[in-house]
Biotite code that builds the C-alpha atoms (Angstrom):
import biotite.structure as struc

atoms = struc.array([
    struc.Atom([-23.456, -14.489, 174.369], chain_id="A", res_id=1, res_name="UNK", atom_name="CA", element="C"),
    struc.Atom([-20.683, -15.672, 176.355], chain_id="A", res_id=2, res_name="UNK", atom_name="CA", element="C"),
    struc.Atom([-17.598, -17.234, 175.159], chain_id="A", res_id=3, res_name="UNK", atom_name="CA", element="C"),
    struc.Atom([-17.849, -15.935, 171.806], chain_id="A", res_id=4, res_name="UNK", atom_name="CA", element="C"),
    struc.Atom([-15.722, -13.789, 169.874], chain_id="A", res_id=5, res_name="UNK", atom_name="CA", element="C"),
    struc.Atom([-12.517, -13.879, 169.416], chain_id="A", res_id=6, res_name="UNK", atom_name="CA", element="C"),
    struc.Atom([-9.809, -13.550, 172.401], chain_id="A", res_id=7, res_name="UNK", atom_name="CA", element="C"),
    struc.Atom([-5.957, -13.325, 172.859], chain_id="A", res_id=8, res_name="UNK", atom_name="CA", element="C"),
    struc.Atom([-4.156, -16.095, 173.573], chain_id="A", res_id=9, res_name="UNK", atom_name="CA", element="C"),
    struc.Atom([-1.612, -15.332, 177.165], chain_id="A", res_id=10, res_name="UNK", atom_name="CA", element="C"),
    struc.Atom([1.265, -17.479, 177.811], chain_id="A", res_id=11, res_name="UNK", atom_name="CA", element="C"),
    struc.Atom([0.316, -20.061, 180.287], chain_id="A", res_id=12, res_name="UNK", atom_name="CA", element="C"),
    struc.Atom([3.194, -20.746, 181.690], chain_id="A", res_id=13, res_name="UNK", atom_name="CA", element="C"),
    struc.Atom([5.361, -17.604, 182.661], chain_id="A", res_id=14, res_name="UNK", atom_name="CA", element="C"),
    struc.Atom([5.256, -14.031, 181.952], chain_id="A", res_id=15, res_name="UNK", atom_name="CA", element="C"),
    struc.Atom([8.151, -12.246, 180.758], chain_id="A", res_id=16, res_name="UNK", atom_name="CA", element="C"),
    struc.Atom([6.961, -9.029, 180.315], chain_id="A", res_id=17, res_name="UNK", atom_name="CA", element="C"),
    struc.Atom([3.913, -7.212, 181.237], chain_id="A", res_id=18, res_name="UNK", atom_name="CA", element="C"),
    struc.Atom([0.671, -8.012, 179.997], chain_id="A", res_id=19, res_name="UNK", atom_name="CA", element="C"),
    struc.Atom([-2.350, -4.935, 178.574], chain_id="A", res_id=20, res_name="UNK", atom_name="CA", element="C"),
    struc.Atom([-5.265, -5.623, 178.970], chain_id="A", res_id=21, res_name="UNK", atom_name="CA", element="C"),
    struc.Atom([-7.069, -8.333, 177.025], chain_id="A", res_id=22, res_name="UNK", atom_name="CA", element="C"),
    struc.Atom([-9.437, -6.910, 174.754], chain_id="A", res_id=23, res_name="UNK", atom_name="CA", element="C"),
    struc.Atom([-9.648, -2.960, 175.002], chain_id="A", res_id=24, res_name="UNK", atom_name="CA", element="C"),
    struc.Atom([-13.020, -3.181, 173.600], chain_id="A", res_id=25, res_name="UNK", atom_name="CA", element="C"),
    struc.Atom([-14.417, -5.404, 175.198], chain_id="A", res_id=26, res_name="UNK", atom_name="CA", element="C"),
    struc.Atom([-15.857, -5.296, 179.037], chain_id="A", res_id=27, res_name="UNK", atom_name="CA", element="C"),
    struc.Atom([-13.409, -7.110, 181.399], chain_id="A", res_id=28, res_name="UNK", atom_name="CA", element="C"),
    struc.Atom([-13.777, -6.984, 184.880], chain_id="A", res_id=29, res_name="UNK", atom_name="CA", element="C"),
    struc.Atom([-10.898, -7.763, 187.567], chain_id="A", res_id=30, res_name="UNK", atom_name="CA", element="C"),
    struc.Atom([-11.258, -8.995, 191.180], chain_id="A", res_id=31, res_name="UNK", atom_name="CA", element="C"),
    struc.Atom([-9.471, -7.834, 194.341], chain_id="A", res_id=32, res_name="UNK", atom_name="CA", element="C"),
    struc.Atom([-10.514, -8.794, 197.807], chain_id="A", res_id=33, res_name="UNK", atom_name="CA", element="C"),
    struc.Atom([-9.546, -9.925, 201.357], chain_id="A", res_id=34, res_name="UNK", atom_name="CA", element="C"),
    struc.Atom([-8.065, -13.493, 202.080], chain_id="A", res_id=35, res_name="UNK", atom_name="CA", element="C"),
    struc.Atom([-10.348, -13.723, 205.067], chain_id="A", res_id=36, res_name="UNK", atom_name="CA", element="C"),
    struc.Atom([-14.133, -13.933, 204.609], chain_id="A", res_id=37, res_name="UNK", atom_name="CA", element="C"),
    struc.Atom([-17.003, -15.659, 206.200], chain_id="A", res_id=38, res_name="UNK", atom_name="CA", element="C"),
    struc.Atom([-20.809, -16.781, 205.350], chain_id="A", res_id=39, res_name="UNK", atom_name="CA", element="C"),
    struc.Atom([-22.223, -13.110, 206.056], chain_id="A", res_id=40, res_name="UNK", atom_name="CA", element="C"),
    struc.Atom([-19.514, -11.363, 204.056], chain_id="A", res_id=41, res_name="UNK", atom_name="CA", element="C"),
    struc.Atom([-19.946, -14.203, 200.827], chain_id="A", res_id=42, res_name="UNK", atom_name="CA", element="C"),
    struc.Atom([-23.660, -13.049, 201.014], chain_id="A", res_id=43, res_name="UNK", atom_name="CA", element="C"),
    struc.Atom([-22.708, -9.414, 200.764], chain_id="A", res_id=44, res_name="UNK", atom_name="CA", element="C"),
    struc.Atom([-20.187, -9.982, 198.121], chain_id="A", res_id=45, res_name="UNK", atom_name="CA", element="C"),
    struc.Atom([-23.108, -11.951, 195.661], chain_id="A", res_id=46, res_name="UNK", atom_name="CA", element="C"),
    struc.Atom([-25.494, -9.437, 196.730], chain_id="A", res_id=47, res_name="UNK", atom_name="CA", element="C"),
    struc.Atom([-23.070, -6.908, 195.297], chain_id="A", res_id=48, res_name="UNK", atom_name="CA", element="C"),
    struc.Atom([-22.687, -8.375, 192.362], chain_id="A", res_id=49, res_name="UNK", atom_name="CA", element="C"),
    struc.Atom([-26.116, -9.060, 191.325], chain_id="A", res_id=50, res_name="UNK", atom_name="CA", element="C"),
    struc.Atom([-27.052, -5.398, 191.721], chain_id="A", res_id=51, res_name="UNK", atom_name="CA", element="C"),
    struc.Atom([-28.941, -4.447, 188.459], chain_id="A", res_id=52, res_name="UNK", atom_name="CA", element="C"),
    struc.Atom([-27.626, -1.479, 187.794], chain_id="A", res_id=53, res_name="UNK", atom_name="CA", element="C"),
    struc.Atom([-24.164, -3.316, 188.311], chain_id="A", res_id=54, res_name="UNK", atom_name="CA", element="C"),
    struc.Atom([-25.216, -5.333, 185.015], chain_id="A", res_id=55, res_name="UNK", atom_name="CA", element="C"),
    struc.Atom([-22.763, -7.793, 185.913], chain_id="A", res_id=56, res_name="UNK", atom_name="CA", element="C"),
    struc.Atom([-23.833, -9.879, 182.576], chain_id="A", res_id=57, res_name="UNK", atom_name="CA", element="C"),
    struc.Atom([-22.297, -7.494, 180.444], chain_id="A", res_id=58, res_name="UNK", atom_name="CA", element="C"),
    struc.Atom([-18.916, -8.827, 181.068], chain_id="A", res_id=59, res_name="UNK", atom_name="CA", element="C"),
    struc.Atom([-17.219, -11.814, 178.768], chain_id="A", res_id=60, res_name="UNK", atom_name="CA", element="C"),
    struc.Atom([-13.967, -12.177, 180.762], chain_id="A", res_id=61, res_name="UNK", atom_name="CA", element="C"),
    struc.Atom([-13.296, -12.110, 184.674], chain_id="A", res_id=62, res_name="UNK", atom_name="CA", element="C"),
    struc.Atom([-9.778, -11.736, 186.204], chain_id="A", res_id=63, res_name="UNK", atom_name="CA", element="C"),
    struc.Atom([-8.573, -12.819, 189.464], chain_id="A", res_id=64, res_name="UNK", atom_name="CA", element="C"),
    struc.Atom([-6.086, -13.981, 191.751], chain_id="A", res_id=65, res_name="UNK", atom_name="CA", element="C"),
    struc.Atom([-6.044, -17.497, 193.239], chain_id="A", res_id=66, res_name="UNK", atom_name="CA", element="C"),
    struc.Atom([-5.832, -16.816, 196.570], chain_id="A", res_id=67, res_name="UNK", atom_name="CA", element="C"),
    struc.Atom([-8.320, -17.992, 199.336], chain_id="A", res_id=68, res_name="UNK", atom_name="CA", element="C"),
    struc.Atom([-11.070, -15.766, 200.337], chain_id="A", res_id=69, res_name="UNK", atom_name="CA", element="C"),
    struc.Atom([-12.742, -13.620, 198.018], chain_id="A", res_id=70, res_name="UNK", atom_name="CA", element="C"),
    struc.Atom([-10.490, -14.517, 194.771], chain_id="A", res_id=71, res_name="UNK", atom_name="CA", element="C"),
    struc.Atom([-11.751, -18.310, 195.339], chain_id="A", res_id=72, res_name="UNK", atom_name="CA", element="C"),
    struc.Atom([-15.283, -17.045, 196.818], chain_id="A", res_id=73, res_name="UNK", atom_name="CA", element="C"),
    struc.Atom([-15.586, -15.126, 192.817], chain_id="A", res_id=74, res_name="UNK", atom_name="CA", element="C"),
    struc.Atom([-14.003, -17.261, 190.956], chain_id="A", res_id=75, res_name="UNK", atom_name="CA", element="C"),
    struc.Atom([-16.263, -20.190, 192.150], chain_id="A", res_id=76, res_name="UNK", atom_name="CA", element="C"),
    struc.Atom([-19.389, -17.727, 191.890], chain_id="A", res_id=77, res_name="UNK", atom_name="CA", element="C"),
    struc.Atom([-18.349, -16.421, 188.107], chain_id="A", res_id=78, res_name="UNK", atom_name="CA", element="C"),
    struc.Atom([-17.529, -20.111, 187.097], chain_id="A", res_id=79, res_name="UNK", atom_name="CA", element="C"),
    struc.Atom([-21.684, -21.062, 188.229], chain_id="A", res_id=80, res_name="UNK", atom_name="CA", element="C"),
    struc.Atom([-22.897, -18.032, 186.829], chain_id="A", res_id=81, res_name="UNK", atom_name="CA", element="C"),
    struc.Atom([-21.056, -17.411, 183.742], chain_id="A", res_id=82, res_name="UNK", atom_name="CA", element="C"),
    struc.Atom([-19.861, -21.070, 182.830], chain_id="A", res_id=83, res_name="UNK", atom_name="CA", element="C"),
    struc.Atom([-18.963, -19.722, 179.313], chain_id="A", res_id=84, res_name="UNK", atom_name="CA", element="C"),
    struc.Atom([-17.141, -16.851, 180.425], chain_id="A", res_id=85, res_name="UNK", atom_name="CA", element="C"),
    struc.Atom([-13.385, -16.580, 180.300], chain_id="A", res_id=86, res_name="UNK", atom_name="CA", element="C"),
    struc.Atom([-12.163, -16.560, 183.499], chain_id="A", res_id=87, res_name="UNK", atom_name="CA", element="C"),
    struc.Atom([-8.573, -15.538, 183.702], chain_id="A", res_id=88, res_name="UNK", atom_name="CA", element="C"),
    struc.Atom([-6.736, -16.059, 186.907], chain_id="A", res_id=89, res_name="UNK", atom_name="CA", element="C"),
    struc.Atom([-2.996, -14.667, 187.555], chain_id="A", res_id=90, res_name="UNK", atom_name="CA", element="C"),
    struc.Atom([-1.385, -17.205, 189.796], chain_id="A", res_id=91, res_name="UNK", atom_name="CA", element="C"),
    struc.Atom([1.576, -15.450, 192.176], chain_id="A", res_id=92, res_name="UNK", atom_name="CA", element="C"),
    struc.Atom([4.822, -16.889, 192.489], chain_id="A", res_id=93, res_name="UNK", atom_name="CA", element="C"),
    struc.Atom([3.932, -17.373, 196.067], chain_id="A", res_id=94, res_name="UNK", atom_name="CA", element="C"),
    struc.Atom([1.900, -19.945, 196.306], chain_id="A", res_id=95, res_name="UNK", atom_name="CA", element="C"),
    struc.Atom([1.381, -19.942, 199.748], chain_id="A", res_id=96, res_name="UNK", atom_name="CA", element="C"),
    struc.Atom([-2.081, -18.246, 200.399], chain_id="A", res_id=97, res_name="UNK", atom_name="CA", element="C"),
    struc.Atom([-3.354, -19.992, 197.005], chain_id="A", res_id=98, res_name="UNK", atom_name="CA", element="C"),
    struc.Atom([-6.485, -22.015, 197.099], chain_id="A", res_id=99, res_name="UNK", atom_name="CA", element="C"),
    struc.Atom([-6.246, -24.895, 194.094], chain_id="A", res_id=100, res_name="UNK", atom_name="CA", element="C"),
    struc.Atom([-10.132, -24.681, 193.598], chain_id="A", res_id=101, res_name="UNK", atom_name="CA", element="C"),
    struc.Atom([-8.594, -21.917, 190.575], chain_id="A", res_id=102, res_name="UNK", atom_name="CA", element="C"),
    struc.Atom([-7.392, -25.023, 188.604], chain_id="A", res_id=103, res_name="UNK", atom_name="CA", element="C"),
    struc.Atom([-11.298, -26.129, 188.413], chain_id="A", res_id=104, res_name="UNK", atom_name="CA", element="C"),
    struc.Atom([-12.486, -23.043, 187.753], chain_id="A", res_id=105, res_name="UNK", atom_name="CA", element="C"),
    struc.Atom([-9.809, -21.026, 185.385], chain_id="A", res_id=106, res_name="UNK", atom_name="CA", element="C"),
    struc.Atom([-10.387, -20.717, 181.997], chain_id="A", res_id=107, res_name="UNK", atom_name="CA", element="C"),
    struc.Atom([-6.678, -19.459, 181.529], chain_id="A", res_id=108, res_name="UNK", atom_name="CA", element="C"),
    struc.Atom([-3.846, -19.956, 184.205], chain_id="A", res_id=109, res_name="UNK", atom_name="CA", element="C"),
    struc.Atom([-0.900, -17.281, 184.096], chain_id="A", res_id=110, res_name="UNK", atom_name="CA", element="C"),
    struc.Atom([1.397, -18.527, 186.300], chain_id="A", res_id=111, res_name="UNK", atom_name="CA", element="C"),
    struc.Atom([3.986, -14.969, 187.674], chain_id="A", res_id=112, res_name="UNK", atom_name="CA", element="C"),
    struc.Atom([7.633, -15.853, 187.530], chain_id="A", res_id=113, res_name="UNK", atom_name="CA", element="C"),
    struc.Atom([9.663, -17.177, 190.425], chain_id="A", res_id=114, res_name="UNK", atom_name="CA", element="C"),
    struc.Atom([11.235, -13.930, 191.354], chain_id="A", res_id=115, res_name="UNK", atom_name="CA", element="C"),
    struc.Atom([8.230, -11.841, 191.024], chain_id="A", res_id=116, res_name="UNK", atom_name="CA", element="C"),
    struc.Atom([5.397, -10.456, 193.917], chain_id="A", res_id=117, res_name="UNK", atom_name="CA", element="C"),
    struc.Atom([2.273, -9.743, 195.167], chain_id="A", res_id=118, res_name="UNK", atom_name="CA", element="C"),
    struc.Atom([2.244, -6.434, 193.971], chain_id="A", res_id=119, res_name="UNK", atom_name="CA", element="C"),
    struc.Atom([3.650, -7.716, 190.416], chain_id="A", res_id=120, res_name="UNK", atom_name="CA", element="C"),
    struc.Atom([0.850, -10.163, 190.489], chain_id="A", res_id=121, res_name="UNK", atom_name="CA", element="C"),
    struc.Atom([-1.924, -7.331, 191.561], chain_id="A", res_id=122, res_name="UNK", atom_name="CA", element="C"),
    struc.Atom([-0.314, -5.089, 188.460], chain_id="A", res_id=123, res_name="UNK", atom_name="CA", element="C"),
    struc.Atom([-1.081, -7.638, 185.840], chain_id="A", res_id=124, res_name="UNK", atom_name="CA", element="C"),
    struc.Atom([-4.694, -8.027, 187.381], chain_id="A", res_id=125, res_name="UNK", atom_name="CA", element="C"),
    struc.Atom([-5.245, -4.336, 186.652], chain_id="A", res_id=126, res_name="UNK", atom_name="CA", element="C"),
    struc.Atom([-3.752, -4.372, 183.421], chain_id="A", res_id=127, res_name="UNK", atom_name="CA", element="C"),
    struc.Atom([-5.404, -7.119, 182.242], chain_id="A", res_id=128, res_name="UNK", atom_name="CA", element="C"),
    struc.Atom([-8.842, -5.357, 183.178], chain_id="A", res_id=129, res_name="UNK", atom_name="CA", element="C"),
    struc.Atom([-10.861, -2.321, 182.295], chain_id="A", res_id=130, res_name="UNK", atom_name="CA", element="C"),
    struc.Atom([-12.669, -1.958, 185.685], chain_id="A", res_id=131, res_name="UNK", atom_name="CA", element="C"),
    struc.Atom([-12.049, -3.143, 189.009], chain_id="A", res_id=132, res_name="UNK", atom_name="CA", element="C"),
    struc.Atom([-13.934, -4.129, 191.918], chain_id="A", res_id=133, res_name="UNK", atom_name="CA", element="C"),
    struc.Atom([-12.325, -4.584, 195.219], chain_id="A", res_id=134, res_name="UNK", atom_name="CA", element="C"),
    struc.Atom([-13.522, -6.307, 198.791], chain_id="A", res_id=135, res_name="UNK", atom_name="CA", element="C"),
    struc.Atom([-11.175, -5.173, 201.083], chain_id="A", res_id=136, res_name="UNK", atom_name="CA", element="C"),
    struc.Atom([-11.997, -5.922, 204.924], chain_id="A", res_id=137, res_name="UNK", atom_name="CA", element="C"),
    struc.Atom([-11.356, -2.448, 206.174], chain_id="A", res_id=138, res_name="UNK", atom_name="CA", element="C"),
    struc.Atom([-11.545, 1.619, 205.201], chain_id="A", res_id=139, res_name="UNK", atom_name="CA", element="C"),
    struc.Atom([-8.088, 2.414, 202.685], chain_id="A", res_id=140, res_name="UNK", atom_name="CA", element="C"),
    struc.Atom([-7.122, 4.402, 205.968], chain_id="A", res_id=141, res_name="UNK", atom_name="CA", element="C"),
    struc.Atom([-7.801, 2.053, 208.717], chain_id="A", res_id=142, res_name="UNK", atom_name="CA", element="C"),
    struc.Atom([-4.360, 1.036, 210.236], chain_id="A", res_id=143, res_name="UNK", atom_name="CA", element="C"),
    struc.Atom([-5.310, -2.113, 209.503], chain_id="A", res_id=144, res_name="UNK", atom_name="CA", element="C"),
    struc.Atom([-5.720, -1.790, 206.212], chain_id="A", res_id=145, res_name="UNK", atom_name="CA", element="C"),
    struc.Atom([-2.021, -0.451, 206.191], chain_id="A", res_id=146, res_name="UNK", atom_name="CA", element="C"),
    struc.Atom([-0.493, -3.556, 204.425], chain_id="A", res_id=147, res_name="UNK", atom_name="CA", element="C"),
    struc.Atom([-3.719, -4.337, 202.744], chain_id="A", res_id=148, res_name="UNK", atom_name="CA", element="C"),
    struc.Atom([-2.596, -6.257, 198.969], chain_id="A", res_id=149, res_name="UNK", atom_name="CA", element="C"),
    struc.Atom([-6.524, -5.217, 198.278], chain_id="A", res_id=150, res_name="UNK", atom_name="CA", element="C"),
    struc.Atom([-5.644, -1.667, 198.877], chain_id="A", res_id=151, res_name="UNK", atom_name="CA", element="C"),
    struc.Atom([-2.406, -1.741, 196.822], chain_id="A", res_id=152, res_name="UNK", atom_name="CA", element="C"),
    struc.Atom([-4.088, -3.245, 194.009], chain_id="A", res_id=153, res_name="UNK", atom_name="CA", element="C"),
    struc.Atom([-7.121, -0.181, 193.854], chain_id="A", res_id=154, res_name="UNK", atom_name="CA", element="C"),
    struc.Atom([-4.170, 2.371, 194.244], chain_id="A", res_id=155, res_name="UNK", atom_name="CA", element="C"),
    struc.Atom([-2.437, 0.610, 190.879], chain_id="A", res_id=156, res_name="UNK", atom_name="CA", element="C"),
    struc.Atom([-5.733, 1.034, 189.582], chain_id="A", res_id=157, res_name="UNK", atom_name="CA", element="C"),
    struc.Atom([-6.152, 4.789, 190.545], chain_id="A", res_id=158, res_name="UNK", atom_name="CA", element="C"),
    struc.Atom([-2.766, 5.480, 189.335], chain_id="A", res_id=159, res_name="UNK", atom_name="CA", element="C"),
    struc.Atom([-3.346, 2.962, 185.491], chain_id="A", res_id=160, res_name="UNK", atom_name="CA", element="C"),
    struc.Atom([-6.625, 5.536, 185.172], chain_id="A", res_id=161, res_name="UNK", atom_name="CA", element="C"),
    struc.Atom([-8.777, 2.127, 185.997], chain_id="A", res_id=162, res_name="UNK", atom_name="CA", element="C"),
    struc.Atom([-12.344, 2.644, 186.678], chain_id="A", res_id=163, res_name="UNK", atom_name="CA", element="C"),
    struc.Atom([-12.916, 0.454, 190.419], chain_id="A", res_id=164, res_name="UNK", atom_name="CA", element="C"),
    struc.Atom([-15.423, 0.334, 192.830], chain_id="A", res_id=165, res_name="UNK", atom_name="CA", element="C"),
    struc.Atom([-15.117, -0.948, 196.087], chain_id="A", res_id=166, res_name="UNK", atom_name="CA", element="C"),
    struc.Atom([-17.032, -2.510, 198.870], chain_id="A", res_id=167, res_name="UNK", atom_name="CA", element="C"),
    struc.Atom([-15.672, -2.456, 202.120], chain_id="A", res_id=168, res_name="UNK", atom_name="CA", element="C"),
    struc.Atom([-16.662, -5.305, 204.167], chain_id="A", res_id=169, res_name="UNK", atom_name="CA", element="C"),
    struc.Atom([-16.494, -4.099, 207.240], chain_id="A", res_id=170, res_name="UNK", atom_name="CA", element="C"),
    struc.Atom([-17.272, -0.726, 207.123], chain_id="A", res_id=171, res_name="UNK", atom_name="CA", element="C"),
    struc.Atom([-19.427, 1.610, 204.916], chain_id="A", res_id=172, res_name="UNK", atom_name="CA", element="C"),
    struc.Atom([-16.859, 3.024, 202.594], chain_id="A", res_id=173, res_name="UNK", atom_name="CA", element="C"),
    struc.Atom([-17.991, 2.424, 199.061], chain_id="A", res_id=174, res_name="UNK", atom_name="CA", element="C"),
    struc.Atom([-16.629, 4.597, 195.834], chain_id="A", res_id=175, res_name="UNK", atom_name="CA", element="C"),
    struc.Atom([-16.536, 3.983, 192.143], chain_id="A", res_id=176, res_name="UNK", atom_name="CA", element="C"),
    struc.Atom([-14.451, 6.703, 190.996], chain_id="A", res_id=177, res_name="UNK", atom_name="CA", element="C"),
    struc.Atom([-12.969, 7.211, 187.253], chain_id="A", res_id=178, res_name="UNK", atom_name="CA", element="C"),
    struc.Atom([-9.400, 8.590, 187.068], chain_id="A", res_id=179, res_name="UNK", atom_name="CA", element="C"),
    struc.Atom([-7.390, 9.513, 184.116], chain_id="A", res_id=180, res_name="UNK", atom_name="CA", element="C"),
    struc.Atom([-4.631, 8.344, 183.257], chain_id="A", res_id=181, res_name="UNK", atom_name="CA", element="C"),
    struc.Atom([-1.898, 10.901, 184.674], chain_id="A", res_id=182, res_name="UNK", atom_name="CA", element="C"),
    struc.Atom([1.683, 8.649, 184.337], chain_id="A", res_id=183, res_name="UNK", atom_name="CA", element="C"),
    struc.Atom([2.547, 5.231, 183.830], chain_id="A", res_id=184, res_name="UNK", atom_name="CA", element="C"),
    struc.Atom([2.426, 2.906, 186.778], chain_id="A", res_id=185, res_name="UNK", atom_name="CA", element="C"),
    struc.Atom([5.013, 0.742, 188.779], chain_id="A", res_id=186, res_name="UNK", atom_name="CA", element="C"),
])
């Protein structure tokens, strides 16, 4: 089942304009998450995901970032799990927080131009996706969360009329919530 069909070729090098998502009819599910996570919260995170009413199996293509923690944590648990899936990963222009594991486990590399950001990056994650899952480490509203790139990436979501669900890693916040699309994002 996986890896067939047909599927849009992205630019692997830069992106000069903003990408839709990759195949409207088609499931594809896009990762957000924490940089920092340990054994307990990797165990959570699988658990999560192999929820049967989650029916993770019904998706063909997986998008992510390629930073440490929970992008790497996915994209190394999607790559064992789904090794004919497409696995799409949207590399920032700051490569600082990146873990290179991505380059064994991407199926597709996007690579955001020099002069672009996080939050550019965390758009074209959404876009390219039809639901969303996030990990962030706190509640949207703890002060801690106040900078949170996990956070800012649901909110694009809210705002794009993306279906997400989050788990909250340290806490007990946990929502899947459809909204419609109400204006154009960003």
């Amino acid at each position: 089942m996986y890896g067939t069909g047909e599927w849009v070729n992205l630019p692997e090098t830069s992106l000069s304009q903003p990408l839709t998502l990759l195949e409207p009819s088609k499931p594809v599910l896009g990762f957000t998450g924490t940089r920092t996570i340990n054994d307990d919260d990797k165990e959570t995170i699988a658990k999560f995901l192999r929820t049967p009413s989650f029916e993770i199996d019904r998706f063909q293509t997986f998008v992510t970032g390629a930073c440490i923690g929970v992008d790497a944590y996915v994209g190394e648990l999607m790559s064992r799990w789904f090794p004919l899936a497409r696995h799409v990963v949207v590399v920032p222009s700051d490569r600082s927080r990146v873990d290179p594991g991505y380059l064994v486990w991407a199926s597709q590399i996007i690579n955001m131009p020099p002069e672009s950001s996080y939050r550019d990056r965390n758009l074209n994650i959404v876009r390219l996706s039809n639901k969303l899952i996030g990990f962030p480490r706190y509640p949207e509203h703890d002060p801690r969360s106040r900078r949170s790139g996990t956070w800012m990436t649901v909110r694009i979501a809210r705002r794009l009329g993306v279906t997400y669900k989050t788990n909250v890693l340290d806490g007990p916040e946990s929502t899947e919530l459809p909204y419609e699309r109400t204006a154009e994002c960003c």
